[in-house]
Each structure stands twice: as structure tokens, then as C-alpha cells.
N, C-alpha and C positions, 0 to 999 in steps of 0.2 A: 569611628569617624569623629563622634565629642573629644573623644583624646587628641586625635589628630589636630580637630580642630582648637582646644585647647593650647598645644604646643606649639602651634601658629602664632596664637596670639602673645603667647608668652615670650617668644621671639622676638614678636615686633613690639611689644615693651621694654623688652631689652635694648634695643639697638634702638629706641628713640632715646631710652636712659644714657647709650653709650654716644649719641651723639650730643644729646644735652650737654654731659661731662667734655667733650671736643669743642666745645664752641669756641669762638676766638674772645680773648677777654674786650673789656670795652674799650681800653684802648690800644688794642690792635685793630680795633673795629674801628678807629677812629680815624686811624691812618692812611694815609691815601695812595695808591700804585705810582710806585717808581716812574719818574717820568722816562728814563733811558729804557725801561722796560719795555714801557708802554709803547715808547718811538720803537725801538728795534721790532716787538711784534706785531705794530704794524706797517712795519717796513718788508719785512717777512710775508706778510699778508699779501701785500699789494706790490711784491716783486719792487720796492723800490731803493736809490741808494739812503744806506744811513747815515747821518751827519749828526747822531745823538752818542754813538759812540763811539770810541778811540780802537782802530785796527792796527798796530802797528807793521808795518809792510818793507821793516828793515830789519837785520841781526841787532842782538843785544852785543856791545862793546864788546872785544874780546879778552881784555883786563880780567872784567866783571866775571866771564866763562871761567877765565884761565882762577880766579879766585875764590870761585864755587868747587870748580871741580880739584882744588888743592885742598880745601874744607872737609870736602867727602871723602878725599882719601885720607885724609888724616883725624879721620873717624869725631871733628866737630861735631858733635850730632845728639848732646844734652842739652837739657832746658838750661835757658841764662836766667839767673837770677831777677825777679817778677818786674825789676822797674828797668833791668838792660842790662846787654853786657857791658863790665866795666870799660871795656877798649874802645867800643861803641861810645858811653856817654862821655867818655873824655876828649873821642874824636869832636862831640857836637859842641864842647867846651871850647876846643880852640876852634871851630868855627864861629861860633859866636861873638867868642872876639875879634878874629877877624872882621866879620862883616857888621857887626854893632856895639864893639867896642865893651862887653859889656863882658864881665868875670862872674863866669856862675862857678854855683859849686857842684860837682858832679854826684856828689855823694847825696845830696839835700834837694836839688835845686831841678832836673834832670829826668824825665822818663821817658823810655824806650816802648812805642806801641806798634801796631798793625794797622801802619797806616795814618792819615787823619780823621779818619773817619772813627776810626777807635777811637782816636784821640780825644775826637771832641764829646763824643759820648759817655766817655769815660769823667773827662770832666765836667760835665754838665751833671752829671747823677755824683759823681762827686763834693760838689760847691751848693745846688740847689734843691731845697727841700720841697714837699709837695705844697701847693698852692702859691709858691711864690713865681714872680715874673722875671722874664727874661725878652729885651729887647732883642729886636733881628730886621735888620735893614733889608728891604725888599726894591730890586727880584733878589734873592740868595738861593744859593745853592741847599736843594729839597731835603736833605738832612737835618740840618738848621732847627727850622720849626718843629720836624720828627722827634727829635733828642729833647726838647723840651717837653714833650708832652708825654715821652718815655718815664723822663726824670720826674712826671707829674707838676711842672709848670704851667706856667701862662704865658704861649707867649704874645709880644704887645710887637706892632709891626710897625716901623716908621719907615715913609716910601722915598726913596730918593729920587729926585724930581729931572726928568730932563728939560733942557737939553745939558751934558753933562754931566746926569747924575749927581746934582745938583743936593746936602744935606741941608734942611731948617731947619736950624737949631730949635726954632722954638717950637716945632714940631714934636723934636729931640725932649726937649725940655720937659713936653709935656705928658709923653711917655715913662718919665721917671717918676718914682712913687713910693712910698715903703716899704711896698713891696717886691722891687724893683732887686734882683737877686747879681742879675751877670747882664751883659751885652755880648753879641756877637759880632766882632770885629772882622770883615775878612778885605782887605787891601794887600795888592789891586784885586779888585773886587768879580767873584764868579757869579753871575755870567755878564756880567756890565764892562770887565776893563776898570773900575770907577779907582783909582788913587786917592786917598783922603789927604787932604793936606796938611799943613802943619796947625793953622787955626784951627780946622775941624778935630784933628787929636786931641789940641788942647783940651777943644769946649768936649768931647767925649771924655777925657779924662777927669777934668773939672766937676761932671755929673756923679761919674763912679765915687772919685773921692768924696764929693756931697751926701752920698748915699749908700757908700760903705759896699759897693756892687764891684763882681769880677769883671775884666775883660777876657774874654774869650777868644786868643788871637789866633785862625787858620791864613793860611795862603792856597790860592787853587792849586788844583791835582798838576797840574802843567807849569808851572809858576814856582816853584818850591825857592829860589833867590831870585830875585828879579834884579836884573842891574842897570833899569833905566835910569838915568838922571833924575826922573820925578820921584823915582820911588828914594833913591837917597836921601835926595831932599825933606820927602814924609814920610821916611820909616816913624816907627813906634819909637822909637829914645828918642827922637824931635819934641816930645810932649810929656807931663810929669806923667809917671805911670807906675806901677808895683813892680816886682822885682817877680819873676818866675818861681812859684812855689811846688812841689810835688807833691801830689794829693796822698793823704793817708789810704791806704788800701787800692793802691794804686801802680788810604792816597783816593784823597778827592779824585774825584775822576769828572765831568763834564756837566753833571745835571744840575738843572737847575729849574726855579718857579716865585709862579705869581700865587698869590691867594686867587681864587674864583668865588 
């Protein structure tokens, strides 16, 4: 029975050891449940409809089919070289042009991710080192802050005011700081609609250059060209800005939040 009882215990010192070694680090601990999560399971819960997530309730184009399934048959089906395939970033080169005018280089300038959510994480752990800051206009889409604090930043929240989603600059202003690493850019803005105009570019531009900080520029998951009128008017080349770099070593969907 001592043996028995021995090997009890010795079990259950194991498996507190094995849980200790499982714990989630501090900042995964940090992080807070997926709002779209949170909505769908309790949407699920309480039998009701969800309006946090995107169902699509129509076929995919049949181009898109017909261009997959001529991929598959023609055995497409190796890794593309880590920043894109070439056919791919050249495609986004003369898009670019098109819609902003602007001549990148595909070789340099260019990379092809999973997504923008990839995207932005990828450049954020990219550009910012641990304890430096990263501005993020609030409400913004719940990644945002996440990526920052992945990358081991700070981040520093300026609220945009309604009605209109309205930026103070000097708000703005006083969020910048030495520390001050990147901003997060997203126009028109998830989950507000908010368009920055072309003074508000400016005066965001104006800080970064002061401060030697990236801009971080996404568009929502649903939004990927926007061809309103307002948005032409204040795209990003409306305002002095840096030219698109590809990081060494290197699709929004609906959510979004407030700080609580």
C-alpha cells in the first residue's frame, strides 16, 4: 500500500510539473478573447443570429473556380519563393499604379502574405523592438493592439472623437515620444467607416517624419480598393509619406474593440 501510495504521489508531482511547463507565457496571458469568437459562441449559446461574423450565402466567381481548378491540374502546387510569387508581386505593381500612381519595385519594394493579418504582424515584429511604442487609433480592429504587444511594444491609444470620428491632433501630438516606433494607419477605418482626410495625413505624416516612426498602412477585410470619392481625395500619396519597404526576413475580417 506505501508503494502504492507512493506512486500516487509521484504522479501527481509529475503532472503538476507537466502542467507548470504548459502554462501559457505572460503574454499570451495577456491577451484577451477574440471578439468574433466571443460573439459567435454566444450567439451559439443563446440560439441567436450573428452579425460578428461574415457567412457568405453566395458561390465564389466562377473565373476564380475555373483558375483554381486549372492550377491543380497543372500540378501548381510548390512553395513560391518566401516574399511571393513573381507573377503575383508584379500583378500588385501595376496595380498600384493604377490606383496610386506610385512605381514600386517588385523585386525590393513587395511582399506577398496570408492575408492582412499576416501582414501586419509580420510587420510589426518586424520594424519594433521590445519596449518601444506604437500608436493605434481607437475603436480599431482587435489585432492592432494584439500585434503590438506580441512584438513586445507599448501600445499608446488616441480615441477618435465623435461625432465623425473626429482626430485631435494635439491629442495625436502628444502620444508621440521617443519612443514612439510605428502608428497604425487604417483608412476608411474598421469598425468606424472614419476616412482621414488629407490635413489629418499630413499632420500624421508630419509626426512620423519628426520621429523617425513607420506607418503601418491596412484597409479592412471588406474594403480592400475603396472607390469613393472621399477616399481618392485622402488616399495615403495625398500626404508626404515613405515609399513601401520589404522587411528583412520577411484578410481582415470584421472585429473590432474598445479598450475596457
Amino acid at each position: 500500500m506505501a508503494a502504492e501510495g507512493g506512486g500516487h504521489a509521484a504522479g501527481s508531482a509529475e503532472g503538476v510539473a507537466v502542467a507548470a511547463r504548459a502554462r501559457a507565457s505572460a503574454t499570451a496571458a495577456s491577451l484577451t478573447e477574440s471578439v468574433i469568437r466571443e460573439m459567435t459562441r454566444l450567439a451559439e449559446e443563446h440560439d441567436a443570429i450573428n452579425l460578428a461574423q461574415g457567412f457568405p450565402d453566395f458561390p465564389a466567381p466562377e473565373e476564380i473556380k475555373r483558375a483554381a481548378a486549372a492550377a491543380i491540374e497543372a500540378d501548381f502546387n510548390q512553395y513560391p519563393i518566401t516574399w511571393g510569387q513573381p507573377s503575383m508581386r508584379h500583378a500588385l505593381v501595376e496595380k498600384y499604379r493604377r490606383f496610386y500612381g506610385m512605381d514600386i519595385d517588385p523585386e525590393r519594394e513587395i511582399t506577398v502574405t496570408c492575408g492582412a493579418t499576416e501582414a501586419m504582424i509580420t510587420s510589426m515584429i518586424g520594424t519594433v523592438d521590445k519596449g518601444q511604442e506604437v500608436i493605434v487609433f481607437e475603436p480599431f480592429y482587435e489585432n492592432y493592439g494584439a500585434d503590438a504587444v506580441i512584438a513586445g511594444a507599448v501600445p499608446r491609444y488616441v480615441t477618435l472623437r465623435e461625432p465623425g470620428w473626429h482626430l485631435d491632433e494635439g491629442e495625436l501630438a502628444a502620444a508621440f515620444g521617443s519612443r514612439t516606433r510605428a502608428i497604425v494607419l487604417n483608412t476608411p477605418g474598421n469598425p468606424t467607416g472614419k476616412v482621414f482626410t488629407r490635413e489629418e495625413l499630413t499632420a500624421i505624416a508630419r509626426l512620423c517624419q519628426k520621429y523617425a516612426s513607420t506607418s503601418s498602412t491596412t484597409a479592412p477585410g471588406m474594403c480592400r480598393w475603396p472607390r469613393s470619392p472621399a477616399w481618392r481625395t485622402a488616399r495615403s500619396r495625398s500626404a508626404p509619406c515613405r515609399r513601401p519597404t520589404r522587411l528583412p526576413g520577411g484578410g481582415s475580417d470584421g472585429r473590432s474593440r474598445r479598450r475596457t
